[in-house]
C-alpha positions as CSV (number, residue, x, y, z in Angstrom):
1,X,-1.8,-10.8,-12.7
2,X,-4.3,-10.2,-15.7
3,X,-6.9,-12.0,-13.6
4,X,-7.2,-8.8,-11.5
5,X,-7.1,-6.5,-14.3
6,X,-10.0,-6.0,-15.8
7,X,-12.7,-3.7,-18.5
8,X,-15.5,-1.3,-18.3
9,X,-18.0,-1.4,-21.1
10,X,-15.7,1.9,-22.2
11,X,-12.6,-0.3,-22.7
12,X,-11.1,1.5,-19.6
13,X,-8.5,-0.7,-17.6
14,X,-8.9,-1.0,-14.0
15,X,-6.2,-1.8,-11.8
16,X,-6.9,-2.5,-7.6
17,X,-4.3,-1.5,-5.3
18,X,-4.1,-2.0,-1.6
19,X,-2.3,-0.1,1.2
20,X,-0.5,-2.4,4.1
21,X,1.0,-1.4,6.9
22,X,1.0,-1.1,10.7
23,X,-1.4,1.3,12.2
24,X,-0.7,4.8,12.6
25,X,2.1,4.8,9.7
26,X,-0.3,6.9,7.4
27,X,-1.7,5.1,5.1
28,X,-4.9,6.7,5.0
29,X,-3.2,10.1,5.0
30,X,-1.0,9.4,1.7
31,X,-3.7,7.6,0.2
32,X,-6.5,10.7,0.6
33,X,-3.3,13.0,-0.7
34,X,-2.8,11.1,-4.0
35,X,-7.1,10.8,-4.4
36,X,-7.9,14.2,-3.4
37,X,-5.0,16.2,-3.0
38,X,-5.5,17.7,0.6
39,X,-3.8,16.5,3.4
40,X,-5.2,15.2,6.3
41,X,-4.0,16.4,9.8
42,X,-6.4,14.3,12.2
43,X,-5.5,11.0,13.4
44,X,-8.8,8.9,12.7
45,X,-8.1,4.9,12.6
46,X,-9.3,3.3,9.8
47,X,-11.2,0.3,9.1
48,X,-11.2,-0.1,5.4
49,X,-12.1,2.5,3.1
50,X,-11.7,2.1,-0.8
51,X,-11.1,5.0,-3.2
52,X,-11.3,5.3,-6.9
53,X,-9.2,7.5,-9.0
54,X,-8.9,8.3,-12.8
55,X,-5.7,8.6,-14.5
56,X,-3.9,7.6,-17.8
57,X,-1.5,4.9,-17.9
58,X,0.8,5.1,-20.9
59,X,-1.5,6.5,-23.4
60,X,-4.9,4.8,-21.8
61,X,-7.0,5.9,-19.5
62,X,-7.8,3.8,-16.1
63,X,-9.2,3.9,-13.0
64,X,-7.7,2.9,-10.2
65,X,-9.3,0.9,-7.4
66,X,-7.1,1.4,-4.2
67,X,-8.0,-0.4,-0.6
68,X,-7.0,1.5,2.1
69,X,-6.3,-1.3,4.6
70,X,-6.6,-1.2,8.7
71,X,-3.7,-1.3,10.6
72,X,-4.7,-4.5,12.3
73,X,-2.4,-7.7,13.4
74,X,-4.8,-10.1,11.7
75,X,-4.7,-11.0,8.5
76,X,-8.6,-12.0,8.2
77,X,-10.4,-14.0,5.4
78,X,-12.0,-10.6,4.2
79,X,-8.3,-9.2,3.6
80,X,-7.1,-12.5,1.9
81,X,-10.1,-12.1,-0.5
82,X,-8.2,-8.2,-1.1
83,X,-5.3,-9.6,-1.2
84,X,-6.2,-12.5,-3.8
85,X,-7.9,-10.0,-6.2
86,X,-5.4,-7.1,-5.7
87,X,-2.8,-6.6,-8.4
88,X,-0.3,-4.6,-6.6
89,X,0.6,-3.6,-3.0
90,X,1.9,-0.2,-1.4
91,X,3.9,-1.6,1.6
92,X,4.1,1.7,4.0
93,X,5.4,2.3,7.3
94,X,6.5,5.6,9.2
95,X,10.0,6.7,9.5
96,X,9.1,7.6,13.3
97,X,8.1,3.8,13.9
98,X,11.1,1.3,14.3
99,X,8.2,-1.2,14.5
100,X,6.2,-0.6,12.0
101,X,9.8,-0.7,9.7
102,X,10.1,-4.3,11.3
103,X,6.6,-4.8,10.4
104,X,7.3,-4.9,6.9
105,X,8.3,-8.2,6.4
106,X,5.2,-9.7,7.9
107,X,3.1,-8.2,5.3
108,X,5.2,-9.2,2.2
109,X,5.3,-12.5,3.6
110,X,1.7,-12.7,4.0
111,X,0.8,-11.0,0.6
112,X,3.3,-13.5,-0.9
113,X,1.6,-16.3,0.8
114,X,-1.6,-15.5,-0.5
115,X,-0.9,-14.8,-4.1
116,X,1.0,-18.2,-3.8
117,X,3.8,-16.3,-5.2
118,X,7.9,-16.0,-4.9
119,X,7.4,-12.3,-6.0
120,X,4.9,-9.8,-7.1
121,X,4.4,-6.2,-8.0
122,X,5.1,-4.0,-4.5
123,X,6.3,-0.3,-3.3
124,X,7.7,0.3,-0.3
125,X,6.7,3.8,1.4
126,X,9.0,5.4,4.3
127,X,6.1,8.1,5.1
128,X,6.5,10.9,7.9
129,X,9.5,12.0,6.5
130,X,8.9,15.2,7.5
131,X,9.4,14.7,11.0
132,X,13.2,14.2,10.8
133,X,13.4,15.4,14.6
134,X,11.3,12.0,15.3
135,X,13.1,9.9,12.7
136,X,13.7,6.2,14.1
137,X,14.8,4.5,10.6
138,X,17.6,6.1,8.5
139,X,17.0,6.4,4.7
140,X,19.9,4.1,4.5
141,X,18.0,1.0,6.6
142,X,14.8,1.6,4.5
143,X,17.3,1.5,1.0
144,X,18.7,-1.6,2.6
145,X,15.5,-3.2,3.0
146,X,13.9,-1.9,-0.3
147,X,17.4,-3.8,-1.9
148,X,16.3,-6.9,0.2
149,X,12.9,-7.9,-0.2
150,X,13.3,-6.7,-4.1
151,X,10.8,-4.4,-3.8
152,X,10.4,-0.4,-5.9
């Protein structure tokens, strides 16, 4: 992990982060919130964006360096090269989208796979909560898997 993890001239850490997650589940829409604080009410499919934020981390400052990720199926040679240099992951799907729940797996897998790896530092993110009226997966299934793939 300290191979991603690495220093400005300042002595400020920086940390990258990618999104995952199955289209539509809102990744760019929590990522934006956290960046900029405004929340974003148009649907606009991504492709891959990056953002940058400052913060502190314990008693340092840092910057951190997230990837918001496409929605795709593939897992391309570009993404791998993400995925390789990232040095932590924010697994999301939407709590409207049984699929994109099941979906979840796949991309630990695949993150796993890369980093060559039997664990490594992940969140899982139930977004849309919300929209209860449209809830698919219960906050019980997502605790179950959250318990199951040892993930925060």
């Amino acid at each position: 992990m300290a191979a991603a993890r690495w220093r400005e001239g300042s002595g400020q850490e920086k940390h990258r982060l990618l999104v995952v997650g199955g289209g539509g589940v809102g990744k760019s829409e929590l990522t934006i919130q956290f960046i900029q604080s405004y929340f974003v009410t148009d649907y606009d499919p991504t492709i891959e964006d990056s953002y940058t934020k400052q913060c502190v981390i314990g008693d340092r400052a840092a910057r951190l360096d997230i990837l918001d990720t496409a929605g795709q199926e593939e897992f391309g040679a570009m993404r791998e090269q993400y995925v390789r240099t990232g040095e932590g992951f924010l697994l999301v799907f939407s709590v409207t989208d049984r699929g994109s729940f099941e979906e979840i797996y796949k991309f630990q897998r695949q993150i796993l796979r890369v980093k060559d790896r039997d664990e490594f530092p992940m969140i899982l993110i139930g977004n849309k909560a919300d929209l209860d009226h449209q809830r698919q997966v219960t906050q019980e299934e997502g605790h179950r898997l959250l318990l199951s793939m040892k993930l925060i």
